[in-house]
VEXDREN-2710 file (C-alpha; in Angstrom, 1 decimal):
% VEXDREN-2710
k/r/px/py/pz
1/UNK/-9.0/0.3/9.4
2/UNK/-8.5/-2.5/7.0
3/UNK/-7.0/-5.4/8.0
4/UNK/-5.5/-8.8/7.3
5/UNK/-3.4/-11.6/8.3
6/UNK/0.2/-12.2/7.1
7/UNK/2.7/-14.3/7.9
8/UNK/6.4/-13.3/8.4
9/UNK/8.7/-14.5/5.7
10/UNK/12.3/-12.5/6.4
11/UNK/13.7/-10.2/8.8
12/UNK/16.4/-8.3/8.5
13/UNK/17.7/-5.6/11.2
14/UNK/14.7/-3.8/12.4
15/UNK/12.7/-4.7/9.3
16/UNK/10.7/-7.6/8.0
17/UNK/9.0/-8.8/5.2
18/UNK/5.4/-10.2/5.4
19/UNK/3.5/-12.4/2.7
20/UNK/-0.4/-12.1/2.8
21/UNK/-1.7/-14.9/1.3
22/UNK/-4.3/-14.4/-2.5
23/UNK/-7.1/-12.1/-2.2
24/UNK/-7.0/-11.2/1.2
25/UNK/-10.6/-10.4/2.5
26/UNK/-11.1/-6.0/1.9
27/UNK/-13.4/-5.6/4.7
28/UNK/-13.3/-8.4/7.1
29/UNK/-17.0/-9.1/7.2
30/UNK/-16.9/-11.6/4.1
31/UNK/-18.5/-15.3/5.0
32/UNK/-16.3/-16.6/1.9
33/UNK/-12.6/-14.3/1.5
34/UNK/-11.5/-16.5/-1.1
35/UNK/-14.1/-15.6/-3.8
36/UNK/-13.7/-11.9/-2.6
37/UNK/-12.9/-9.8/-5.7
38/UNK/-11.1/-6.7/-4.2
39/UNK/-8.5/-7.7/-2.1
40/UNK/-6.6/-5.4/0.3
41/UNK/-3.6/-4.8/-0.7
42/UNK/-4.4/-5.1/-4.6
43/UNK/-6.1/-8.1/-6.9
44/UNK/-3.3/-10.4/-7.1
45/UNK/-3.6/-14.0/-7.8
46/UNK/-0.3/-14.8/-6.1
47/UNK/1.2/-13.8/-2.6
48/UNK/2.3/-10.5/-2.1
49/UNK/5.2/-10.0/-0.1
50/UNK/5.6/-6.4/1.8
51/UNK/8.9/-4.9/3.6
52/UNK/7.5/-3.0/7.0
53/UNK/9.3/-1.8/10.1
54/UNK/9.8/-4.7/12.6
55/UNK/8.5/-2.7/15.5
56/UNK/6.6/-5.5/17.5
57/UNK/9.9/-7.7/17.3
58/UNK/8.1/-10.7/14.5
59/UNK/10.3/-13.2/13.8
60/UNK/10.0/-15.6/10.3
61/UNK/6.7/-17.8/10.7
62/UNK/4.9/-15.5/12.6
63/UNK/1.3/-14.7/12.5
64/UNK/0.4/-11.3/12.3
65/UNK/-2.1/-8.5/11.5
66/UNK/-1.5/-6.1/8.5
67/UNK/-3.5/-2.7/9.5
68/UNK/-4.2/-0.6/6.7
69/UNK/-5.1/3.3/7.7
70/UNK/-8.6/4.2/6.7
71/UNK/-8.2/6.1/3.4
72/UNK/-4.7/5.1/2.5
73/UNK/-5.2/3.3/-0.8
74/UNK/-7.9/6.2/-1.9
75/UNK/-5.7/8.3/-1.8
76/UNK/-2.6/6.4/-3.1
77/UNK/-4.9/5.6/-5.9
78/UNK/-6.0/9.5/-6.4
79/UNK/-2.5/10.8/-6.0
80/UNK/-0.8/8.3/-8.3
81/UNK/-3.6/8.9/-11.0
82/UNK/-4.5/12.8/-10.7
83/UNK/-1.6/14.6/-9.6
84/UNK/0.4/13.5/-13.0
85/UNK/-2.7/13.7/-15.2
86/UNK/-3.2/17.4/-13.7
87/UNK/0.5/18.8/-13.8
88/UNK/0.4/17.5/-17.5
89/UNK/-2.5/19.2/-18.6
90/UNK/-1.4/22.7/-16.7
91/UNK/2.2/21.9/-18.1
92/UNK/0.5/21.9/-21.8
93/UNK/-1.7/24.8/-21.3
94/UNK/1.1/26.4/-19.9
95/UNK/3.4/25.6/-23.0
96/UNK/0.7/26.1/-25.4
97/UNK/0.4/29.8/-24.5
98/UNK/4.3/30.1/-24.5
99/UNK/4.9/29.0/-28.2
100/UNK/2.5/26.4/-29.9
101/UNK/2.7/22.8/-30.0
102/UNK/6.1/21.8/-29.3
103/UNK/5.9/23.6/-26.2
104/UNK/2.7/22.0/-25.3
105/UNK/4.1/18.6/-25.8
106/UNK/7.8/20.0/-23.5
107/UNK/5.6/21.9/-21.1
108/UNK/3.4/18.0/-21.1
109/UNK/6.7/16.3/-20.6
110/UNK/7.8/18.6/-18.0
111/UNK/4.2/18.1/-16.2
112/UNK/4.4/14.2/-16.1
113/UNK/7.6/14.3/-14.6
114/UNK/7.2/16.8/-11.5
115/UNK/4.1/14.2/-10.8
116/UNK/6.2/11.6/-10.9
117/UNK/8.8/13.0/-8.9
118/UNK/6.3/14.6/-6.7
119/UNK/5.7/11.2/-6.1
120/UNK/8.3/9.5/-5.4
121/UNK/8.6/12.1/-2.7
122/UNK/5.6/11.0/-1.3
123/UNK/6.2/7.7/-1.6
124/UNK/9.6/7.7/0.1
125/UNK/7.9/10.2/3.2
126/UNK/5.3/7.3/3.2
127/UNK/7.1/4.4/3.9
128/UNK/8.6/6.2/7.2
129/UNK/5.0/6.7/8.3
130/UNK/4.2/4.4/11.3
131/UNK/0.5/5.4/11.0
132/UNK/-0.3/4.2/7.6
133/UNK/0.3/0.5/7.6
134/UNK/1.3/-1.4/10.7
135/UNK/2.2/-4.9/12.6
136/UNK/0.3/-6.6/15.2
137/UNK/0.7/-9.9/16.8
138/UNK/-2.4/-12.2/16.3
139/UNK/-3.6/-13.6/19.6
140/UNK/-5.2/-16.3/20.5
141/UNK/-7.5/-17.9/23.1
142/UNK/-6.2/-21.0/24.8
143/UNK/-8.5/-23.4/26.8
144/UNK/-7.4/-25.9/28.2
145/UNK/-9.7/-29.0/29.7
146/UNK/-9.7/-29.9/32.9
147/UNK/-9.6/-33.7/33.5
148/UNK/-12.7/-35.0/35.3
END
């Protein structure tokens, strides 16, 4: 699991929205996370903000962890990239064998937009999926001296 720490801008009924700071460190083990050129959650030189399922009951300024499941931006990457590119190209050959050209370039059209519809299923399925990016609260050790 990827990981990184967020802090809690916004809530809103049972959801909030947390901010994780520029280039958040990919893997964790980096001595230096700020020179770090593949961030988490994307290459951004900015903040990004992200709206997730208050489930751990955050409240604005809180700390927290932002757990990315293993594999999930592989194959957000791989779906968003080859599943249009592929229903496309089947979507030409498939009007290209109809009629020619023109129904290449409609069976094309048609392809690109059962991707993009295909995912925008996906992507609304996703964002009801507890397991693929969740909220934990940061914890920390307190020691406290004893006077001598």
């Amino acid at each position: 699991m990827s990981q990184c720490d967020a802090v809690v801008v916004e809530t809103s009924g049972g959801v909030v929205w947390v901010e994780v700071p520029a280039r958040a460190s990919a893997c964790g083990n980096c001595k230096t996370p700020d020179v770090c050129q593949s961030g988490l959650l994307g290459l951004s030189a900015g903040p990004r903000r992200y709206r997730l399922d208050n489930l751990i009951g955050a409240r604005v300024g809180d700390r927290v962890s932002l757990t990315v499941a293993d594999g999930t931006l592989w194959r957000a990457s791989v779906a968003s990239y080859v599943l249009p590119l592929l229903l496309a190209i089947g979507g030409a050959v498939i009007g290209q064998s109809i009629g020619g050209d023109v129904w290449a370039v409609m069976g094309t059209m048609i392809g690109i937009g059962a991707g993009l519809a295909l995912l925008r299923r996906k992507e609304i399925r996703a964002r009801h999926d507890a397991s693929l990016f969740s909220l934990q609260v940061q914890t920390r050790e307190v020691r406290f001296k004893e006077k001598s």
